[in-house]
N, C-alpha and C positions, 0 to 999 in steps of 0.2 A: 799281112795280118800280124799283129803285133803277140799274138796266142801262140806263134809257136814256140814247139817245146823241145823236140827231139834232132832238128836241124843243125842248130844254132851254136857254135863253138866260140868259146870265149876266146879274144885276142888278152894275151898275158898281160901284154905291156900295157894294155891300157884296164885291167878290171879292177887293181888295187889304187890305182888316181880316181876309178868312179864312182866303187864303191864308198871312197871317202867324200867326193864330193857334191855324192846324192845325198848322205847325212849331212854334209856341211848344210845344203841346197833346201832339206828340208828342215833341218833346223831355222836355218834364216827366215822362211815363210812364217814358219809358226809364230817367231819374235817380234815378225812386223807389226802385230798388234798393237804391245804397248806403248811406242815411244808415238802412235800413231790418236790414240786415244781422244784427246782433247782437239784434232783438228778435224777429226769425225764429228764430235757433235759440235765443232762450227761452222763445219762446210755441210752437212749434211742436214742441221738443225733439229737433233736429239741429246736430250739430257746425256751427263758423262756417265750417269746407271745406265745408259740403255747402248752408250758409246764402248763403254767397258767392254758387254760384250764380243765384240769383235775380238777378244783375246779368249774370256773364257768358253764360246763356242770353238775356236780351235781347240784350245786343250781338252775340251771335253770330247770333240770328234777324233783327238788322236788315242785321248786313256781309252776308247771304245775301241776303234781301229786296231789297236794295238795287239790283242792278245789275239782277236780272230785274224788277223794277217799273218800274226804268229803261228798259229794252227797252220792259214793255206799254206805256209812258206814251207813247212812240217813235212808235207807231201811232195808229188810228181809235179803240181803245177808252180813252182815257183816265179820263176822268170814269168810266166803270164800275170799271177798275181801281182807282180811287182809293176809290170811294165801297165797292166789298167789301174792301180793305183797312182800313178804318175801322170797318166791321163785323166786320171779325175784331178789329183793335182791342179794341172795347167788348167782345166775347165774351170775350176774354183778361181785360179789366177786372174782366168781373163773377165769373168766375172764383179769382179775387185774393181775393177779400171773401168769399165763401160760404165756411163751418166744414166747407172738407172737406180731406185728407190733402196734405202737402208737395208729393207728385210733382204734383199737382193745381195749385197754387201755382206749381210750375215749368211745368206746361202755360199756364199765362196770361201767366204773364212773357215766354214763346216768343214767346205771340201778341202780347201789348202790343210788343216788338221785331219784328216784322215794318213797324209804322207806323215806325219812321226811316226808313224808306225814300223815304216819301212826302215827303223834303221837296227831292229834285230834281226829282219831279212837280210842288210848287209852280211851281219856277222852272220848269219847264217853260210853263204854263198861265200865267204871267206875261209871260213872252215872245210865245209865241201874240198872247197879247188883249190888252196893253195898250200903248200908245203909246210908242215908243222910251225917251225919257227917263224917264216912268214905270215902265218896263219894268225898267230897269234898278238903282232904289233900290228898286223894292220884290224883288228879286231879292237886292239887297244886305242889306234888312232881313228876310228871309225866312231867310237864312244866318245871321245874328246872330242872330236867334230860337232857330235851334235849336242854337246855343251857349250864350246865356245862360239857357235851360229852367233847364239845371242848375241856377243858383244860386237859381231860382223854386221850381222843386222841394225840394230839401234842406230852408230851414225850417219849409213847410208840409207836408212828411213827420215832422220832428220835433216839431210842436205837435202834428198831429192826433193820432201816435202816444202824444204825454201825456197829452193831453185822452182820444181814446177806445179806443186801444189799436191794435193792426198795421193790424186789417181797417179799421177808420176810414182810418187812411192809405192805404189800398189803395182806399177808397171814391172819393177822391179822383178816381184814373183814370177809374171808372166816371164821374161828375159830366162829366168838362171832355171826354172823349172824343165820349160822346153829345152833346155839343154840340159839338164840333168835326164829327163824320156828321151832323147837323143842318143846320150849316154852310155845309157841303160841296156839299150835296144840295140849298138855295137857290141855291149861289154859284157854284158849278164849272161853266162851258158847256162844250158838246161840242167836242173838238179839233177840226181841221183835215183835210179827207179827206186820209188817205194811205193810205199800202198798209201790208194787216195787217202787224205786226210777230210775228215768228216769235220761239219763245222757245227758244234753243239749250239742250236739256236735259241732253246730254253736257256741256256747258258748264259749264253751271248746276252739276251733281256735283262736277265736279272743282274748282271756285271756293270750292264750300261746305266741302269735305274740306282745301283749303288753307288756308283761314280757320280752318276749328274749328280746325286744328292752331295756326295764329296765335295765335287769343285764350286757347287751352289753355295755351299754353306763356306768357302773357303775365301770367293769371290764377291758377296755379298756380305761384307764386315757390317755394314752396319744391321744386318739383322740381330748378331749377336749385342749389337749397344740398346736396341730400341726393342727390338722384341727375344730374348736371351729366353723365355719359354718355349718359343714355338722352335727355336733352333737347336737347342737342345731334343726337342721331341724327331725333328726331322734326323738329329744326328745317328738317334736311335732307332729310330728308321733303319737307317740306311747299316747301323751294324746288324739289324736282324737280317735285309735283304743277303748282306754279305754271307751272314750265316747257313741262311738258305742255299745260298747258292753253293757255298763249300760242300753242306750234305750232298747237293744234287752234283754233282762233280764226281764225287766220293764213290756212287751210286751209280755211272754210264760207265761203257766201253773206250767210249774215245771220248772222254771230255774236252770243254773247249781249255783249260788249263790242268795241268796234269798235277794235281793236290798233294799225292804223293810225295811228287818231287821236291815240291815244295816246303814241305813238311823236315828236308834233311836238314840237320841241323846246320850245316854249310850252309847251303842255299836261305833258309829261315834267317840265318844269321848276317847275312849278308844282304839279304833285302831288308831287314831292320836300320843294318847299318846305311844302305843308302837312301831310307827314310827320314832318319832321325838328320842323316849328312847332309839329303838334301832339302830338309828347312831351315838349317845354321845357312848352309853356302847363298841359297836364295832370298834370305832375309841380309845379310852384309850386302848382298849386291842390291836389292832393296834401298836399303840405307844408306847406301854411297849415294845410288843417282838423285834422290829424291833429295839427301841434303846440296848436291852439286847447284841444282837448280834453283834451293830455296832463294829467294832476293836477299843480298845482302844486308837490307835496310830492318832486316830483323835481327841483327846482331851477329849473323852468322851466316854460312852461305855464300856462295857466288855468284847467283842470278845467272846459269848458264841456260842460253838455249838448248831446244832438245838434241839439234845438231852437234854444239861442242861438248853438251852432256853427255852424248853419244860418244865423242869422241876420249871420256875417260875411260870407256869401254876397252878399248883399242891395248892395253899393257895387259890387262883380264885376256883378250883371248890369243896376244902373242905369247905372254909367258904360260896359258894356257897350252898352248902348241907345242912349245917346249917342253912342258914338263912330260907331253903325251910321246915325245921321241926318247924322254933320257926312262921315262918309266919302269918299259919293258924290261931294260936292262939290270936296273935297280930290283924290280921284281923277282927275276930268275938268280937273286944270291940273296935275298933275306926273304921270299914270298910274297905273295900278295896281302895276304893281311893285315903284312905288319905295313907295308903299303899304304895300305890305306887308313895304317892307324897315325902315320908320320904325314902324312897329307890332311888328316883331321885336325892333329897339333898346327901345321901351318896356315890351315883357314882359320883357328882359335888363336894364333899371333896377327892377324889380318884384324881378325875384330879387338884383339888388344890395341893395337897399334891405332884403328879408327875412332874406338872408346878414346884414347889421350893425347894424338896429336890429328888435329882434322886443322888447326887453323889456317893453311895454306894448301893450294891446289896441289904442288909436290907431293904433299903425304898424303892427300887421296888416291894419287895414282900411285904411288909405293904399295896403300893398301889396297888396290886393284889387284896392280902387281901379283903380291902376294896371296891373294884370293885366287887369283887367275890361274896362277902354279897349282894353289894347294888342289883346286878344283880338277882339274885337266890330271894331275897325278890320280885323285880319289877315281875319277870316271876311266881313268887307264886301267889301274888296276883291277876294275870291280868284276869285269867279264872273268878276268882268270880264275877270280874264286869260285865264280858260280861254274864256270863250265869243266873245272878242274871234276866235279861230281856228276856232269852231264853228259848222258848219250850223245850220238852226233845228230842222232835224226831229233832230239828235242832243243836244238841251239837255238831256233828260232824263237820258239814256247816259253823257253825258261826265260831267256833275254827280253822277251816281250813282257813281262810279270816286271823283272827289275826293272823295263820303262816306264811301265806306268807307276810302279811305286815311288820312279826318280820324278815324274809330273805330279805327281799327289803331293809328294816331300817340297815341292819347287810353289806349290799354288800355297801350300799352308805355310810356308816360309814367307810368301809375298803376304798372306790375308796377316801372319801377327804381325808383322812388321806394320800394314797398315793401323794393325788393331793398338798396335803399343804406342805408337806417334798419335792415334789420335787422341789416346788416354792423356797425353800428357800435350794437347791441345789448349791453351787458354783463349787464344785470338783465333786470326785467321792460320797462322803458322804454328806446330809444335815447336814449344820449348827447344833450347839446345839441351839440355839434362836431359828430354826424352830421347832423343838419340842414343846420348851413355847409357844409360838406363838398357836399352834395346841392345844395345853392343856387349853391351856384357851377360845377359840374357843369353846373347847368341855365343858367346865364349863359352858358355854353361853347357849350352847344346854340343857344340864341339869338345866339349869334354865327355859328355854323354857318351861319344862318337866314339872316342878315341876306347875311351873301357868299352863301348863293344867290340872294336875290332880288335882288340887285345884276347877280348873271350875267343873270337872268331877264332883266330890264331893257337888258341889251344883246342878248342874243337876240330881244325883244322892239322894240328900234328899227331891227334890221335887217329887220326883215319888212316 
């Protein structure tokens, strides 16, 4: 039975390689979506509105997942929580791959998004059991994990996709999943007695109906071109639900996010900053692959397939990786904040550098590169701020809150980005000027960045 709780002891040597490469594992799932898009509604014979989905029902099954995972993780059940979320995982996976009808396809993708969730259960379980200082880089590398998936993802979705066609890429999931629940099931010891965590379920609805309305309105660009009244109205929607739901939070014993906490100025400050951080860093990587692939025959562009499009990915999540080993270290003598205020300035020379020289493939991946660092540094150091104010038994809770703020920050990065290129659309291709345009937009945003986590940093030395 995969449920047990109190048996089950973790083997050392192998829980900090799993915990990270269950985040790597489900970060990858979640990303197979986009580079997958356009071969969905050829092989499947659905519009690219109705093919899209296939990414934004992950993301919306993980920003849901996420905080109520976060709750169970909170509690005595962990390792169970963990291990039948990983089982839904692979059931979603296999789902993916079997010759059966679209909506089917969109049932798995649901399920493959529900595992983002799981990766502030890592640092949950990382904290618990391993020795302070351990504790803390691999929490940092655990967060960089499941940023740089993406770039892991994309071009081994577009090999497999050439090599063996959609379900091959989808086959994938199934593969690295079932060994991530493998994994899991060696590696994962049972929490720490506490008391059950209750899972606010009023909560839970009104989180889920604010978000779908979020990622709706984020993934659906062209509602805001064609119908800018009703999007607006739905926006507002969704900030009274959110409203609501903060009262009704404010107002239980065990709510399903603890408002409170949220409310420190640390913590506040820091989920701003990985708001505002992550719609600059997801809109440059936006704008890198989409120009990668433009055809050259529009003046600009390199007509790459989605494969070796994919494959600019590849310096993104190596000097990502990097930066997530030298971070820690950099962290513990100037702090996190400032952290993350020096990884903000290097994702705003990333889009400097992609604003004025893109004419050759090299300096795309220079500004990969550089993206890749800045990103992988920011997602290192962002746990330390927030957990620097946090209980032990709310590591899961509070980290769950920064993920979905980093998916919220990641979807509305990708919608302006679409929304700016299509503004500056005259043909079938955007302008090269709309690119600059968008690039320097996003250096704006990363300046945003950089003056909040400067404020962070002072709010953070007076405590």
């Amino acid at each position: 039975m995969i449920t047990t709780e109190t048996t089950h002891e973790a083997t050392p040597k192998l829980l900090v390689p799993s915990l990270v490469f269950i985040a790597l594992v489900v970060a990858v799932v979640g990303s197979l979506g986009a580079p997958l898009i356009t071969s969905v509604a050829t092989s499947l014979h659905v519009s690219l509105v109705s093919a899209q989905w296939t990414l934004t029902i992950t993301l919306l099954a993980g920003a849901i997942a996420t905080p109520v995972l976060g709750r169970l993780g909170a509690g005595p059940h962990r390792r169970a929580t963990i291990l039948a979320t990983l089982a839904v995982v692979v059931t979603g996976s296999v789902l993916t791959v079997l010759p059966l009808p679209f909506p089917w396809l969109l049932a798995g993708r649901a399920a493959q998004g529900v595992g983002l969730g799981l990766t502030a259960l890592m640092m949950g379980v990382a904290r618990d059991h391993l020795p302070k200082v351990k504790s803390a880089s691999t929490i940092a590398l655990v967060s960089v994990a499941s940023t740089i998936g993406i770039g892991v993802g994309y071009p081994l979705a577009g090999l497999l996709t050439e090599v063996g066609g959609l379900r091959a890429a989808y086959g994938l999931g199934v593969a690295v999943t079932a060994t991530a629940l493998f994994a899991a099931y060696r590696s994962i010891p049972a929490s720490p007695q506490r008391r059950s965590s209750h899972v606010d379920i009023p909560g839970a609805v009104l989180l889920a109906a604010a978000l779908f309305l979020v990622l709706f309105l984020a993934s659906e660009t062209s509602l805001w071109r064609r119908h800018l009244t009703l999007a607006i109205v739905l926006a507002v929607i969704a900030a009274a639900v959110l409203a609501v739901w903060v009262v009704l939070e404010k107002r239980i014993t065990q709510p399903l996010v603890d408002v409170r906490l949220l409310r420190h100025p640390v913590v506040a400050g820091a989920n701003i900053a990985m708001f505002v951080g992550g719609i600059g860093m997801y809109l440059l990587l936006t704008l890198i692959t989409r120009y990668a692939q433009t055809p050259s025959s529009t003046g600009y562009g390199f007509g790459l397939t989605t494969f070796v499009a994919g494959l600019v990915l590849v310096p993104f999540s190596v000097l990502g990786f990097v930066a997530g080993k030298v971070t820690p270290r950099v962290r513990e003598r100037i702090g996190a904040p400032l952290v993350l205020a020096g990884s903000a300035v290097i994702v705003l020379v990333a889009f400097a550098l992609f604003a004025t020289a893109r004419t050759n493939i090299v300096e795309l991946l220079v500004a990969m590169a550089i993206l890749g660092f800045g990103v992988g540094s920011f997602s290192s150091a962002m746990p330390g701020v927030i957990l620097a104010v946090t209980p032990k038994d709310e590591t899961s809770s509070a980290m769950s809150v920064n993920q979905v703020v980093r998916s919220v920050g990641f979807s509305l990065g990708s919608a302006i980005g679409g929304l700016m290129l299509a503004a500056g659309t005259t043909g079938k291709f955007p302008d090269d000027t709309a690119y600059t345009v968008a690039a320097w937009i996003g250096a704006a945003i990363m300046a945003a960045t950089t003056v909040t986590c400067v404020v962070l940093q002072q709010k953070t030395a007076r405590k």
